[in-house]
N, C-alpha and C positions, 0 to 999 in steps of 0.2 A: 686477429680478426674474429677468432670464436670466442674473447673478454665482451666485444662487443656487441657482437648478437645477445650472446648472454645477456649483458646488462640493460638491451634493450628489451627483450623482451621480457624480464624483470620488472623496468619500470614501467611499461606498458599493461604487464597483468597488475601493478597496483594497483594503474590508474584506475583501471575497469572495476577491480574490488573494492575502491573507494566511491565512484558511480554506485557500482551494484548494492551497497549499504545502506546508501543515503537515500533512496527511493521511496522504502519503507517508512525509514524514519518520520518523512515531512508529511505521512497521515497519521502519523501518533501524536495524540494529543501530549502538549507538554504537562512536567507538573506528579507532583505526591497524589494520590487517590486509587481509588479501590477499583477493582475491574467493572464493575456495577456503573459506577462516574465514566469509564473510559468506554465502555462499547455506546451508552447513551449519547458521549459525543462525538462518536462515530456515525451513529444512526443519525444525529442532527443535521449530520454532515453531507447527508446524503449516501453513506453507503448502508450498503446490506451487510450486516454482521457477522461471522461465521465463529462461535468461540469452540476452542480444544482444550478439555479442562484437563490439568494434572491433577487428581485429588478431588475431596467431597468436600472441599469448605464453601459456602452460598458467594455468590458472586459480591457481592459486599464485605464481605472478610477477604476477599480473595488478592492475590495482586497481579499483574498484569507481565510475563516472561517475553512477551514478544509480539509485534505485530507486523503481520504480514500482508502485501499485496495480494487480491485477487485477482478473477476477471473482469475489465471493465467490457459493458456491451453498448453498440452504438448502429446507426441504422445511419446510410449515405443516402442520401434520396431529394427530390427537388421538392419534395411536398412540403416545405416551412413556406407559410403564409409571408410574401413580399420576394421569396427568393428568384421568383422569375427564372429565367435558364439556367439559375448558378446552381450548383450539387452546395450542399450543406450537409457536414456531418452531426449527427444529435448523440448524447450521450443520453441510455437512457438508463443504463444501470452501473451501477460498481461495487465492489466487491473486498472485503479485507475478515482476515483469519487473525484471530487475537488467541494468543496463547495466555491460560493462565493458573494461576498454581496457587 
């Protein structure tokens, strides 16, 4: 009985570490380029940029170690023009930390 707890909760903390990975991933722009190219299409993207530089080399020499989620911010409220008695939630900010080196 204590193989199989084990191996349950084993393949259950994967699971979660494979979730928790991919989160990230799908706001990193795909693709070769310089940190310079990546936070600009970040910023197109709608979020707010947050970088943490390893080193003194200019964002365009630079490369890009990791991109992280931030906070996104959002407001619940009836005030969207059409929404009548429905609650509608707005996004009105979001947020990611690009690490780069």
């Amino acid at each position: 009985m204590k193989k199989f707890g084990f191996a349950t909760a084993l393949i259950a903390g994967a699971g979660a570490a494979i979730i928790g990975l991919a989160a990230p991933a799908a706001a990193a722009p795909s693709g070769p380029g310089n940190a310079q190219q990546t936070i600009n299409e970040l910023q197109a993207q709608g979020y707010t940029v947050i970088v943490n530089r390893l080193g003194a080399a200019p964002l365009d020499q630079a490369g890009v170690v990791a991109v992280r989620p931030g906070q996104t911010y959002s407001r619940t409220d009836t005030g969207v023009p059409g929404a009548g008695n429905d609650i509608y939630t707005t996004v009105t900010g979001k947020t990611v930390f690009v690490d780069v080196k």
